[in-house]
C-alpha positions in Angstrom: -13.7 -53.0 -57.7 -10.5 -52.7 -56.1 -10.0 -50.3 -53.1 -5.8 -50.0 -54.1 -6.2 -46.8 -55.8 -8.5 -45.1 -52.8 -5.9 -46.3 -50.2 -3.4 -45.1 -52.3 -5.0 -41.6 -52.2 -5.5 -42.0 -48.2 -1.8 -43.0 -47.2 -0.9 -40.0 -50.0 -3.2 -37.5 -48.0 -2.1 -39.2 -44.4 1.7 -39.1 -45.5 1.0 -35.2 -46.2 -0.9 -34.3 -43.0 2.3 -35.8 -41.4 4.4 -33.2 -43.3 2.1 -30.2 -42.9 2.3 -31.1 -39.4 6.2 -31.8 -38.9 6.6 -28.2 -40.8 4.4 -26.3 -38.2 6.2 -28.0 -35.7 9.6 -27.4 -37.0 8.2 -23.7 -37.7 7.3 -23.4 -33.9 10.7 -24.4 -32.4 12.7 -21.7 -34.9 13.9 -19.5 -32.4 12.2 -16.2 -31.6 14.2 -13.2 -33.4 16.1 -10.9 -31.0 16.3 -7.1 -31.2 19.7 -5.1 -29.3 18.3 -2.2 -27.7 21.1 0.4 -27.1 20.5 3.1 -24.8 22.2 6.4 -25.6 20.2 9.4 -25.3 21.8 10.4 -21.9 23.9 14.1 -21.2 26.3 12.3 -19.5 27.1 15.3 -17.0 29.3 13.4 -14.6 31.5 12.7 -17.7 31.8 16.4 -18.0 30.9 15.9 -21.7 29.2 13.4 -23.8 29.5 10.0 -22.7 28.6 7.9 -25.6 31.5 9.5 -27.0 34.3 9.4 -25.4 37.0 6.8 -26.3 37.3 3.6 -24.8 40.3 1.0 -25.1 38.8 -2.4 -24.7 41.0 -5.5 -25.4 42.0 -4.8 -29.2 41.2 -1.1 -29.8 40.1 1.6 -29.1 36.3 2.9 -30.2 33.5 5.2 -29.2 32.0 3.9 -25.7 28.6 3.8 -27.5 30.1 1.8 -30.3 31.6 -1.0 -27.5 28.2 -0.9 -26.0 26.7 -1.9 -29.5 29.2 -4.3 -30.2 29.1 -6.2 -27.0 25.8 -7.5 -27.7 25.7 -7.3 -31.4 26.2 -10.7 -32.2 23.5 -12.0 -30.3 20.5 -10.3 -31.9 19.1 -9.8 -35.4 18.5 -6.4 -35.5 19.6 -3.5 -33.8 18.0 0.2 -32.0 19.8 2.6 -30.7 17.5 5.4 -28.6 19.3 8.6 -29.5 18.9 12.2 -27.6 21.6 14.8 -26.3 24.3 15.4 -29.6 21.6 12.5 -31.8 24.0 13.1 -34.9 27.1 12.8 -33.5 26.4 9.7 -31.5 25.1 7.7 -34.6 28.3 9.1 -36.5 29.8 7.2 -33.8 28.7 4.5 -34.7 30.1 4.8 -38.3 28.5 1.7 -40.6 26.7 0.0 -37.6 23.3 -0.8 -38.9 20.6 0.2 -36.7 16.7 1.6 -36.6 16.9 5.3 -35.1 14.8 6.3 -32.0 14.8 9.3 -30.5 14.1 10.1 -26.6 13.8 13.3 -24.5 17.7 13.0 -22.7 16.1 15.2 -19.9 13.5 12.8 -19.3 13.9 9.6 -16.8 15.8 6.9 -18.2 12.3 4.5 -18.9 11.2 6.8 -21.4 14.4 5.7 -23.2 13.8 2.1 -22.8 9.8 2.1 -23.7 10.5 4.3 -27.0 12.9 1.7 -27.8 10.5 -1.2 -26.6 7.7 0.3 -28.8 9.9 0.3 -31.7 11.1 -3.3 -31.1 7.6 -4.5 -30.6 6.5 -2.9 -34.4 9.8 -4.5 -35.9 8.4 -7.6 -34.5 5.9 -8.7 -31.9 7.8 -11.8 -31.3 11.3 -10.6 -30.7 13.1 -10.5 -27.4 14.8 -7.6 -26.7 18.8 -7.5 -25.3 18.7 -4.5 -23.3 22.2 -2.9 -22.5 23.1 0.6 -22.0 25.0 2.9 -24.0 27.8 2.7 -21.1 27.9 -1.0 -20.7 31.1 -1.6 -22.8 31.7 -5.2 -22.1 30.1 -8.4 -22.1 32.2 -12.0 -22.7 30.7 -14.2 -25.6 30.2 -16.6 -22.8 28.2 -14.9 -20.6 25.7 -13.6 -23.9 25.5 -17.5 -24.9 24.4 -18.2 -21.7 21.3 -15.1 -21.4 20.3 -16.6 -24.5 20.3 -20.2 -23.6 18.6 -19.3 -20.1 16.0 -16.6 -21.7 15.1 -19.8 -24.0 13.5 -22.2 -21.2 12.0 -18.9 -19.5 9.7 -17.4 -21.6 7.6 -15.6 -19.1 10.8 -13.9 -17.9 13.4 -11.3 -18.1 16.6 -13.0 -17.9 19.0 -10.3 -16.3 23.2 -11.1 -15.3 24.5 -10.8 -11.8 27.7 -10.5 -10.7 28.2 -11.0 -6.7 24.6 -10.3 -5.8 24.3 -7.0 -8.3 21.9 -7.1 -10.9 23.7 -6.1 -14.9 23.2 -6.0 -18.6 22.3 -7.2 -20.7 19.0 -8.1 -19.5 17.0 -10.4 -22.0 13.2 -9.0 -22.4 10.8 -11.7 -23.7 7.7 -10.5 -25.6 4.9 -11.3 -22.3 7.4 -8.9 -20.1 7.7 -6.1 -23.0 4.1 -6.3 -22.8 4.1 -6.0 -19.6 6.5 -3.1 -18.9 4.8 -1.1 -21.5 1.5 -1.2 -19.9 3.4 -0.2 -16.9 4.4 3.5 -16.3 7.4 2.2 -14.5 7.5 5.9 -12.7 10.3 4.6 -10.3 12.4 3.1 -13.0 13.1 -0.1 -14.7 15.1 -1.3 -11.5 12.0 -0.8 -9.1 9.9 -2.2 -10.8 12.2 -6.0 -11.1 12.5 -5.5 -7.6 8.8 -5.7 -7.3 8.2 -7.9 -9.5 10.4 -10.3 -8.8 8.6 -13.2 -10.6 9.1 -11.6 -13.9 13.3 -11.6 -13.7 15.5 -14.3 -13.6 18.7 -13.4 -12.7 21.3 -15.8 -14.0 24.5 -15.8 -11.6 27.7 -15.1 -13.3 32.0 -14.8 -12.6 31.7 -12.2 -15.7 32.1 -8.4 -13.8 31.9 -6.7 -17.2 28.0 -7.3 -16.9 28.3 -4.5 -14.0 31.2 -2.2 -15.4 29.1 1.0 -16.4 31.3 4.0 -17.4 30.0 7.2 -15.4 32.5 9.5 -15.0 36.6 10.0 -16.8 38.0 8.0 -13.6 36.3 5.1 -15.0 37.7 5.0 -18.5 40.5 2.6 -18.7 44.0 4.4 -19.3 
């Protein structure tokens, strides 16, 4: 009996391993999703009145500093949170059509319980995602500098890739899943600052000419004219 129709079958089921294992591979290398995480629950009392809203002329016109915030980053994620708090409904007016999943946060409370409701809700959107953490006053960011977080957060799975301009630390800072794990188990209770200094081994900070990744907005002297 000839053997051509079972070696036919073989090299059909070989040839289809081969392509159930090229798909998982191709599957594996997709990149991970990213989630913007906009923090805007803040009083903003050194403003004198609320921060996230007052105007702010960047290079082409002139918007809500919350919505230069969002937009600085939004190109480089999938999907977007913005943690709300002081004035909630007249921030996310602010942000007119801007599609985004609502959080809210205490605006009394320390800044980390901002960042781990907004971590929580990243990680039940999607377990895999890394988040792009940048502050509600963090208007600018150059394309350049976001292509290179990405690029950098990419070969460093294990770390938080965070900007820094002439030996300060910025935003955004790139959050991969192990270290969103790892911050919420932590209670962080001396901020999200303290605890990269000491941990020092869970941040990478990428060295950049880009100042915009330090320009936070604080108080009226800071808004450009």
């Amino acid at each position: 009996m000839s053997n051509t129709g079972a070696s036919t079958g073989n090299d059909s089921a070989d040839r289809a391993t081969v392509r159930g294992r090229e798909a998982q591979e191709g599957l594996s290398q997709v990149a991970a999703p990213r989630i913007g995480l906009i923090l805007a629950a803040g009083r903003g009392r050194r403003m004198g009145r609320t921060k996230q809203l007052v105007p702010w002329r960047g290079a082409d016109r002139e918007q809500p500093l919350v919505a230069a915030a969002y937009d600085a980053i939004r190109s480089a994620c999938d999907e977007m949170i913005v943690v709300l708090g002081h004035e909630a409904d007249a921030v996310a007016a602010a942000l007119a059509e801007r599609p985004f999943h609502r959080v809210m946060s205490d605006p009394d409370a320390p800044m980390f319980d901002s960042i781990r409701a907004g971590l929580v809700a990243a990680s039940a959107i999607d377990s895999r995602a890394t988040v792009v953490l940048q502050p509600g006053d963090h208007p600018e960011v150059a394309p350049a500098t976001i292509a290179a977080l990405m690029a950098a957060v990419a070969t460093k799975p294990a770390q938080a890739v965070m900007p820094e301009y002439e030996g300060r630390g910025g935003h955004p800072v790139l959050i991969p899943p192990p270290v969103v794990a790892r911050l919420l188990d932590d209670e962080c209770p001396e901020g999200l600052a303290r605890f990269w200094s000491a941990h020092p081994e869970l941040c990478h900070r990428l060295a950049t000419d880009d100042a915009g990744v330090v320009r936070d907005v604080d108080t009226p002297g800071q808004l450009r004219g």
